[in-house]
N, CA, C and O atoms as a MOPAC input file, in Angstrom:
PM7 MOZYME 1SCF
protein

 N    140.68300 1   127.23700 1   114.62500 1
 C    141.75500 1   127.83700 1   115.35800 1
 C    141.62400 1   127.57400 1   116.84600 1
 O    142.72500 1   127.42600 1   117.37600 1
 N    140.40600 1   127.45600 1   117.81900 1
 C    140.14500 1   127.45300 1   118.80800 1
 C    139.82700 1   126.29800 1   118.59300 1
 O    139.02000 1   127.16400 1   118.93100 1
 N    139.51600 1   124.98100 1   118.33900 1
 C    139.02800 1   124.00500 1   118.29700 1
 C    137.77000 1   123.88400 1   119.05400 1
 O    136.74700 1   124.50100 1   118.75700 1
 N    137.91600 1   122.82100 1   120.34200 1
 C    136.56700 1   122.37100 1   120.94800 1
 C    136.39500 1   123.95300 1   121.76800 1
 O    135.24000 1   124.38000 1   121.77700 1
 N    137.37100 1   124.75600 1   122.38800 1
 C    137.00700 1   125.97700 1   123.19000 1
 C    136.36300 1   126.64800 1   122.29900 1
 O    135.87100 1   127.57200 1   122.94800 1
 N    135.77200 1   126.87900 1   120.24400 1
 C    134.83300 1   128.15500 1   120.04000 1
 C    133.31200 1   127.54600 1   120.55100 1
 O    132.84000 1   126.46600 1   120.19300 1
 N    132.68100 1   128.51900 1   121.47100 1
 C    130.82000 1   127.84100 1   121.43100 1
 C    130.50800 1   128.45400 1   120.78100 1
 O    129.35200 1   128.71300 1   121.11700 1
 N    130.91000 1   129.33700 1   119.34100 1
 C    129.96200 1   129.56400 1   118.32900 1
 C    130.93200 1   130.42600 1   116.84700 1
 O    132.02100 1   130.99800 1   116.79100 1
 N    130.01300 1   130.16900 1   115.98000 1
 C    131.02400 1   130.43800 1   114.81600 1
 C    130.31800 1   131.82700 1   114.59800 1
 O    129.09100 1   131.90600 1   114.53900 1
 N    131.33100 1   133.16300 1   114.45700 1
 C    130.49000 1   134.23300 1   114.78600 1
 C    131.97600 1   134.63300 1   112.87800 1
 O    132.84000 1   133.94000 1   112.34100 1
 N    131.38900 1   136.14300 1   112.59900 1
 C    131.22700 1   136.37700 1   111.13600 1
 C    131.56000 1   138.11000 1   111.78000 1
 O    130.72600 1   138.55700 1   112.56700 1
 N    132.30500 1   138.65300 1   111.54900 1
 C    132.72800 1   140.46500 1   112.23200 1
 C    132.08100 1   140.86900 1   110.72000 1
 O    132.38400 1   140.33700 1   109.65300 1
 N    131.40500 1   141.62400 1   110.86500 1
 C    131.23600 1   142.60000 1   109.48400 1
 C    131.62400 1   144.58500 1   109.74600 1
 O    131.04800 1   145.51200 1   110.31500 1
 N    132.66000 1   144.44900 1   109.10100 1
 C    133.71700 1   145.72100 1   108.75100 1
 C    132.83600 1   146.30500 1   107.81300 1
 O    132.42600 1   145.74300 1   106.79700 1
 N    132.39100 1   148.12300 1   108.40100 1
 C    131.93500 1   148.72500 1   107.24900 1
 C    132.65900 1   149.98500 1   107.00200 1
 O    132.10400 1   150.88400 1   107.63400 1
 N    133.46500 1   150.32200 1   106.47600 1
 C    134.02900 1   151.36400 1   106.38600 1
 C    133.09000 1   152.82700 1   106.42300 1
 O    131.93900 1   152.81500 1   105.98900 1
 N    133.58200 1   153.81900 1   106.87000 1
 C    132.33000 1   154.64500 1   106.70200 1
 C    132.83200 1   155.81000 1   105.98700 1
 O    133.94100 1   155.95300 1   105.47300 1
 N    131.64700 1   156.79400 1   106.03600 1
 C    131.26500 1   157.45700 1   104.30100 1
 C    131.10500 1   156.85500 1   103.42400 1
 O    131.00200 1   157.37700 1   102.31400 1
 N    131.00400 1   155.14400 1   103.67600 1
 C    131.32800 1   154.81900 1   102.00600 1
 C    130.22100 1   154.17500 1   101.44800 1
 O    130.05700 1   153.90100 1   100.25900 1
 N    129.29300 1   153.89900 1   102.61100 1
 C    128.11900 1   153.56600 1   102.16700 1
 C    126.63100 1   153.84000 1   103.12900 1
 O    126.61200 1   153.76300 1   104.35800 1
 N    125.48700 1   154.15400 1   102.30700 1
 C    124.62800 1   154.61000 1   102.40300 1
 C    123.42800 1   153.97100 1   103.36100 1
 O    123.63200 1   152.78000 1   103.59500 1
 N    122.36900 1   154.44200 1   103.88900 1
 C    121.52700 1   153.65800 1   104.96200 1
 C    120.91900 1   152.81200 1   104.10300 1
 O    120.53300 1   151.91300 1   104.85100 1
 N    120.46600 1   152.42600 1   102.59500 1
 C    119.86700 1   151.83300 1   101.99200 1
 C    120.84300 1   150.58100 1   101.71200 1
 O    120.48500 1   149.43000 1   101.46200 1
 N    121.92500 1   150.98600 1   101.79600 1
 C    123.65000 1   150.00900 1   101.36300 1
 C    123.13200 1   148.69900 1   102.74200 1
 O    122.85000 1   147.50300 1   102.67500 1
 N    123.20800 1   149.69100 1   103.88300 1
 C    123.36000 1   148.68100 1   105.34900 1
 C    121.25500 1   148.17200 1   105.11900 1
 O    120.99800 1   146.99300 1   105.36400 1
 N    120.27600 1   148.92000 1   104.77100 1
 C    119.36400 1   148.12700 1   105.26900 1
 C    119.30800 1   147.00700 1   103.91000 1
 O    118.32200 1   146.28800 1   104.07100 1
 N    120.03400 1   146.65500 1   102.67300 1
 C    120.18600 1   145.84200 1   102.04600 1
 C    120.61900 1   144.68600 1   102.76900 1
 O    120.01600 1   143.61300 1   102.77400 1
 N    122.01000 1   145.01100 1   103.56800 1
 C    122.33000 1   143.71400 1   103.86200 1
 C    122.19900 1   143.46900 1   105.15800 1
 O    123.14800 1   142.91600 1   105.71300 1
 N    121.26100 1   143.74100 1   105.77700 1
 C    120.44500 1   143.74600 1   107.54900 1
 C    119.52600 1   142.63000 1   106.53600 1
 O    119.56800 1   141.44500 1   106.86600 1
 N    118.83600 1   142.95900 1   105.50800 1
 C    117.47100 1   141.97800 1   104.64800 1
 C    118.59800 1   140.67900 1   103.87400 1
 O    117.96500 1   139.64000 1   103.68700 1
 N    119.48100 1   140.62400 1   103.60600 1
 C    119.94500 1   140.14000 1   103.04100 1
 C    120.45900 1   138.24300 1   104.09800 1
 O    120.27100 1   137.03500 1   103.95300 1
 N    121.24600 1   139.33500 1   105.20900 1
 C    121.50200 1   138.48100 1   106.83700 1
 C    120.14500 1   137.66800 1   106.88600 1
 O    120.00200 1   136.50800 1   106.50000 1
 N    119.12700 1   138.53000 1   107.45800 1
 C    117.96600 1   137.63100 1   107.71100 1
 C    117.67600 1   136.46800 1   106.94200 1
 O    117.41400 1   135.34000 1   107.35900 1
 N    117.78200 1   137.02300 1   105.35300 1
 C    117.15000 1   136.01800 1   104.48200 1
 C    118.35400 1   135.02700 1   104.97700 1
 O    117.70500 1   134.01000 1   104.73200 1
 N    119.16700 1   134.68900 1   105.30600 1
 C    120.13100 1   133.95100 1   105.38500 1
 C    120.04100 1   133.30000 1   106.47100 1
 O    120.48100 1   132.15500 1   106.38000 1
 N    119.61200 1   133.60900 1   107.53000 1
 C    119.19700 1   133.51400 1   108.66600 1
 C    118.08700 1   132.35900 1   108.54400 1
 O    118.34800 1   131.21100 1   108.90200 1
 N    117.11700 1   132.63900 1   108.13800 1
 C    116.01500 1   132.06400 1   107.13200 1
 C    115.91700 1   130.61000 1   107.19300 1
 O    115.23400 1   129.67800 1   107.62000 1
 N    116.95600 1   130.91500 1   106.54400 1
 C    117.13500 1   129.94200 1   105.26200 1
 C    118.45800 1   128.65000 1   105.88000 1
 O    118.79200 1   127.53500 1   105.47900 1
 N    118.86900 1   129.47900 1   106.94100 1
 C    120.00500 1   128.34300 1   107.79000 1
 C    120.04600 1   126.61500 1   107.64900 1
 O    121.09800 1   125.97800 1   107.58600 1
 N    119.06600 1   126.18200 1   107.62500 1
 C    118.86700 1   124.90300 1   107.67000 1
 C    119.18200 1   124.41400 1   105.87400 1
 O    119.61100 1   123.37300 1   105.37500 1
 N    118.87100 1   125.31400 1   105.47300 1
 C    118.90800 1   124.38200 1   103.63900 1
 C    119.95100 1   124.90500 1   103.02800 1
 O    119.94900 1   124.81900 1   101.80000 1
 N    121.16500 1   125.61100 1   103.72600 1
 C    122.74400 1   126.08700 1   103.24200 1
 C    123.37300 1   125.49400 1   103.56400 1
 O    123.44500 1   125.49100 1   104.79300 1
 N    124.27200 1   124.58300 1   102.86800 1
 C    125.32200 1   124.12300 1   103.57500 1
 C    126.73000 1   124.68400 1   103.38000 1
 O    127.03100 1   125.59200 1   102.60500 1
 N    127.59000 1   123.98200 1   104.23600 1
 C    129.07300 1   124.62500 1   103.95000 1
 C    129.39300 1   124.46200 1   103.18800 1
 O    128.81800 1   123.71600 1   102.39500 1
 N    130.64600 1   125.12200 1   102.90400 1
 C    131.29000 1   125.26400 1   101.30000 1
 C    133.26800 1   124.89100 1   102.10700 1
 O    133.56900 1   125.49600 1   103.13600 1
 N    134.13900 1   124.06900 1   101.56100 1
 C    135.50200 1   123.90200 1   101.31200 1
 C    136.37400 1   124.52800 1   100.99500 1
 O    135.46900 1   125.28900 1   100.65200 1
 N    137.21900 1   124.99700 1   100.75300 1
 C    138.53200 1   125.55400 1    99.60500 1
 C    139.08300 1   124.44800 1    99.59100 1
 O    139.63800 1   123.73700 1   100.42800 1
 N    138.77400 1   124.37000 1    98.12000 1
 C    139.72300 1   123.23600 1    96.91100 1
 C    140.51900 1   124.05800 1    96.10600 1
 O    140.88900 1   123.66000 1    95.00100 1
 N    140.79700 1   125.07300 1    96.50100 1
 C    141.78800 1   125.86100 1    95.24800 1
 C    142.20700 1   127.06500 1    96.08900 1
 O    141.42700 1   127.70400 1    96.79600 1
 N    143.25100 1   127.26600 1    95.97500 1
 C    143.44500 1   128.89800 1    96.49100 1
 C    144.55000 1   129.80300 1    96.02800 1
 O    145.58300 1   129.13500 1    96.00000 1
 N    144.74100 1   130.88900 1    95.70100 1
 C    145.73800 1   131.53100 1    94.84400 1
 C    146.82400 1   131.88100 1    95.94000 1
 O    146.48100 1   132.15800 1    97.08900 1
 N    148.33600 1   131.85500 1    95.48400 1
 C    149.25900 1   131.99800 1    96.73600 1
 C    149.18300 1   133.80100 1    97.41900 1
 O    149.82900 1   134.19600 1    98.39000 1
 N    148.14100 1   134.70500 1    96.51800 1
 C    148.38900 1   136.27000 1    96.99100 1
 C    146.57100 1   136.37900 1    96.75700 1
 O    146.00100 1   136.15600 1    95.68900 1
 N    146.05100 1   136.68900 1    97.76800 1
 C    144.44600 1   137.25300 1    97.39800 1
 C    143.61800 1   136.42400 1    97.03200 1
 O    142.88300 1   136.56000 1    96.05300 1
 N    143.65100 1   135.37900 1    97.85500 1
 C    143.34800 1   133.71900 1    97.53900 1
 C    141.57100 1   134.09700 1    97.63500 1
 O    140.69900 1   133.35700 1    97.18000 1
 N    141.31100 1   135.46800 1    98.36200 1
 C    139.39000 1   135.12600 1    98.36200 1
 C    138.95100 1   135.86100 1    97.03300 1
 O    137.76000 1   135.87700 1    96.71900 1
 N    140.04900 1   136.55400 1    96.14500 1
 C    139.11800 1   136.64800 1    94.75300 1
 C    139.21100 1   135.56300 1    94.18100 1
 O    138.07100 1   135.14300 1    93.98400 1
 N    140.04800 1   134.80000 1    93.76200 1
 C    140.04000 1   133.31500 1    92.98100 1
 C    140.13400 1   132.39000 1    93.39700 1
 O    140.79400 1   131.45500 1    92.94300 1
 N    139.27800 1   132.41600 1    94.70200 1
 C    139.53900 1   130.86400 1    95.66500 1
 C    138.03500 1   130.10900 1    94.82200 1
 O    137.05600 1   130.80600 1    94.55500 1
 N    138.11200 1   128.33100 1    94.43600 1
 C    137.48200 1   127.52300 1    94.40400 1
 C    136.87800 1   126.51000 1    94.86800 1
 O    137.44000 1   125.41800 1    94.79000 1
 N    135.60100 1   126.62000 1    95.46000 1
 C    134.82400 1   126.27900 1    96.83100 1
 C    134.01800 1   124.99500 1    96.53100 1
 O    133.32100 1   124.89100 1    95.52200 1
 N    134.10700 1   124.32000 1    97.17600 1
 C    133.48700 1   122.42500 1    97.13800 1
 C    132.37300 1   122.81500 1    97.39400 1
 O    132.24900 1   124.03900 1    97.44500 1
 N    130.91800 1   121.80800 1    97.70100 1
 C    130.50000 1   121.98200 1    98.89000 1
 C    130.75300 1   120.66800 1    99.91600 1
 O    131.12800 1   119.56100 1    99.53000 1
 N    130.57800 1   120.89400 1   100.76100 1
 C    130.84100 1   120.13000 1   102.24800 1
 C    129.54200 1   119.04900 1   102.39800 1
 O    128.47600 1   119.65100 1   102.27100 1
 N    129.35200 1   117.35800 1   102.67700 1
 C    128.41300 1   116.80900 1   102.86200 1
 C    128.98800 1   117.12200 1   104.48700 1
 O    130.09800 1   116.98100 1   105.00100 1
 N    127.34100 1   117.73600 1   105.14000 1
 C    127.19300 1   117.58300 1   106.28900 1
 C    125.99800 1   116.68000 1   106.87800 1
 O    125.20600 1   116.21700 1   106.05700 1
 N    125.82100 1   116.41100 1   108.18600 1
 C    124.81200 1   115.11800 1   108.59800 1
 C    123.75200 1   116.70300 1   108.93800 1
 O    123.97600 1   117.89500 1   109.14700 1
 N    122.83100 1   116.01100 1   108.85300 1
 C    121.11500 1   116.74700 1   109.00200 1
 C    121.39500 1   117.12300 1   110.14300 1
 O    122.31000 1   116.38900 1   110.51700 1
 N    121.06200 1   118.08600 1   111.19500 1
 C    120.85900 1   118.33700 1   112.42800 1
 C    119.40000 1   119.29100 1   112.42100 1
 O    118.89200 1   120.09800 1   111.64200 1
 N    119.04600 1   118.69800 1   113.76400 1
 C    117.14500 1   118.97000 1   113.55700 1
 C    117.40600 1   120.41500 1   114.92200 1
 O    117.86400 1   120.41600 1   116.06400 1
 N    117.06500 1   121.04300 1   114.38400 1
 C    117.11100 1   122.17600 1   115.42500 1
 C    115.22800 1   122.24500 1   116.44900 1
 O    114.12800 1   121.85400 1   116.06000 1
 N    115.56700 1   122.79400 1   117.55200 1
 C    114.54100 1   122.98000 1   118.44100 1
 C    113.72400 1   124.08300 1   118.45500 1
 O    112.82300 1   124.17300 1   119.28900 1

């Protein structure tokens, strides 16, 4: 959407509240990290399929060949 102006691909996480518990959020605080982790050996994923109403329950995801980048 921003093209060359985003300097970073950032992810909002919405938690509604009352609705979940401190064990709910320190699940996925451990969950982030492991992901975090693990950054270098995930790659992206496509949409090759998408439904015309609520396309992220039955959307069908490629994965993406990306080039290696060696981080510092």
């Amino acid at each position: 959407m921003f093209g060359a102006a985003a300097k970073m691909d950032l992810v909002r996480l919405a938690i509604p509240r009352r609705v979940y518990t401190q064990s709910h959020i320190d699940y996925v605080v451990e969950v982030i990290l492991e992901v975090w982790k693990n950054r270098d050996r995930i790659q992206g994923l496509r949409l090759s399929h998408e439904a015309p109403f609520l396309r992220h329950f039955t959307a069908h995801l490629e994965p993406v060949e990306q080039p290696v980048i060696a981080r510092s």
